[in-house]
N, C-alpha and C positions, 0 to 999 in steps of 0.2 A: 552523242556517241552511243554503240550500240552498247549492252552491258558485253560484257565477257560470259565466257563457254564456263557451265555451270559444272560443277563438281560433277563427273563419271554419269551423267545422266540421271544426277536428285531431284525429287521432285516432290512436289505435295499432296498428300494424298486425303489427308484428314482435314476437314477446316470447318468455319464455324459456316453459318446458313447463308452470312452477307457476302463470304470471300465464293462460299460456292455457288453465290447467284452469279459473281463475275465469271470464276470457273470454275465449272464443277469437275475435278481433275478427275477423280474416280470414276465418272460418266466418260469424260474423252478418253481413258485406257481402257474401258471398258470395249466404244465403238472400235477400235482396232484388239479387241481379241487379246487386251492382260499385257500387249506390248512396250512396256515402260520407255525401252530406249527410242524407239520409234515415236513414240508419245510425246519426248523430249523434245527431241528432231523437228517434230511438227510445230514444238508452244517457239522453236527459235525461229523456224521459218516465218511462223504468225508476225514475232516482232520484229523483224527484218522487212518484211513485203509490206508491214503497214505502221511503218515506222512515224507513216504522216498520217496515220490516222484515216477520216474521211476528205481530207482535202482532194486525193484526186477525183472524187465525188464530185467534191462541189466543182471544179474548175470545169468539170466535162456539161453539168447545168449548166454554168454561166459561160460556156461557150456554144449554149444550144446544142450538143452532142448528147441527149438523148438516150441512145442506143449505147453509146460507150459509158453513158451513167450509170444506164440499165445492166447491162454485165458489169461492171465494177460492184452493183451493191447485190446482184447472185453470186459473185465469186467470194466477196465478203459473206455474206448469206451462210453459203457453204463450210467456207473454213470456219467459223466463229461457232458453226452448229461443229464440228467436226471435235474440237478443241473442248467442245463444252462450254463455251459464252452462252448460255441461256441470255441474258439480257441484253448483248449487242448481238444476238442473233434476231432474238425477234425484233429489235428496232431496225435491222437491216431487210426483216421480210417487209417491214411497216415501208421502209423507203423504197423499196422495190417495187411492191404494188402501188403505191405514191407515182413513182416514175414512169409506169406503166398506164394505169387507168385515171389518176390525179393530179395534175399538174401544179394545180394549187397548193397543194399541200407537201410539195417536194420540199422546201425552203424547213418546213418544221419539220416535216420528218429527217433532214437532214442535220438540223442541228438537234435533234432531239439522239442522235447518236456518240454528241458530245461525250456527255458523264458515261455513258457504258463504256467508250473508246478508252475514256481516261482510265477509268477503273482496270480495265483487262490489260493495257500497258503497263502500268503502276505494280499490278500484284506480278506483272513475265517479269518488268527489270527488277524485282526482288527475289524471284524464284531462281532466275535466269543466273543472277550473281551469287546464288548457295546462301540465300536469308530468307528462311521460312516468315511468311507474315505471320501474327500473332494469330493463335488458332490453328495453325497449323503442324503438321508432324510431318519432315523429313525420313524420306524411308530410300534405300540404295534397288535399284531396280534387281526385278529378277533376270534370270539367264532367259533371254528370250530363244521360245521352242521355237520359232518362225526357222526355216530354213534360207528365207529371204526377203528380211526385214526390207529392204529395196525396193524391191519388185512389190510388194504391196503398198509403199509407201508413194511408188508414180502410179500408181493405180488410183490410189486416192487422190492424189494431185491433180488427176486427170479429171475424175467423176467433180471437183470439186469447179475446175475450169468448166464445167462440159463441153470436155476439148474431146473429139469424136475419133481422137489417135486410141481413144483407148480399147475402141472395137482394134485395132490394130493388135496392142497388145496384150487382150483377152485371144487373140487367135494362133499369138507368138510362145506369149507364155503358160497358154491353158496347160498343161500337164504342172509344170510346179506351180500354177495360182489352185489347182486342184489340191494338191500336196498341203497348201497351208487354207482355202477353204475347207478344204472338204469339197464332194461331189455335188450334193445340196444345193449347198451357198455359194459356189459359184454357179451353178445352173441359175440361183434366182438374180444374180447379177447379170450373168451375160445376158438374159432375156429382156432385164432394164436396158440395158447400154445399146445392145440391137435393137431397142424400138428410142433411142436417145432419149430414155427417163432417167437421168442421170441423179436426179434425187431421189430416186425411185433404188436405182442402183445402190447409192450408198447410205440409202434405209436397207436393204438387203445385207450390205457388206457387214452392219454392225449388228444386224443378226444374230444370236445366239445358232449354232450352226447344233443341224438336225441329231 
């Protein structure tokens, strides 16, 4: 069962070195620009869309699908860097390129994503249900300046799929993604997304803007 919607968007911001290798909270509010609610938003989505972990990984291997393994562990890749999983992010880049260039070695790299999986679940359904883990400091979010916490938050959804709608809505909503970039940093986004470097992109987005 999923945990329950966490107190007004609490979250952890302080913790010791072990809980921030799982997640380093302060680095994921960071990549979105000090947006705590939005941040929230994001750590429920994580424990919702991969509630099974790497299973759908492995079934797409042991169904020889390949290519559907290979986006499964870029989209984890992505979200898990986005969130601030330092450690199931780089075992996700390790199985990525595994899936890509090593065949052999997909089997370990994908169980080798066990204990990080574990870990980054374990500390969401604690944060998720308002029980800071030990080490840490519950803080109430600030009033986010974002005028549309939204509209950045499928943007990043997007960059994180490299689903190609987002040139779509880099064209729709360029005036208010202007408003909450900046000129700058969306300039160095759009120019990721229009050449589809969509990691490229949301190294851009987390940018400290000019």
């Amino acid at each position: 069962m999923l945990p329950r919607d966490p107190p007004p968007a609490a979250i952890a911001l302080r913790a010791d070195a072990a809980t921030r290798e799982a997640i380093d909270m302060a680095d994921g509010i960071d990549r979105i620009m000090g947006d705590r609610e939005l941040y929230a938003r994001m750590l429920k989505r994580f424990r919702s869309d991969y509630a099974h972990g790497a299973l759908p990984i492995g079934a797409a291997l042991a169904d020889g699908d390949a290519v559907l393994a290979h986006r499964l562990a870029h989209t984890l890749k992505g979200a898990a860097g986005m969130i601030g999983a330092h450690r199931l992010h780089r075992h996700a880049c390790a199985l990525e390129l595994a899936i890509r260039t090593d065949p052999p070695a997909q089997q370990a790299a994908l169980a080798a994503l066990a204990v990080p999986f574990d870990e980054v679940l374990h500390l969401l359904d604690q944060v998720l249900a308002g029980r800071a883990p030990e080490g840490c400091a519950l803080e109430m979010p600030q009033r986010s300046l974002m005028q549309d916490p939204a509209l950045l938050a499928r943007l990043v959804q997007l960059l994180i799929d490299a689903d190609g709608a987002a040139v779509d809505l880099l064209e729709e909503s360029g005036a208010s993604l202007r408003v909450i970039l900046g000129e700058a940093r969306l300039a160095r986004v759009a120019k990721a997304v229009n050449d589809f470097d969509f990691d490229g992109a949301l190294h851009a987005l987390r940018q400290s803007g000019a």
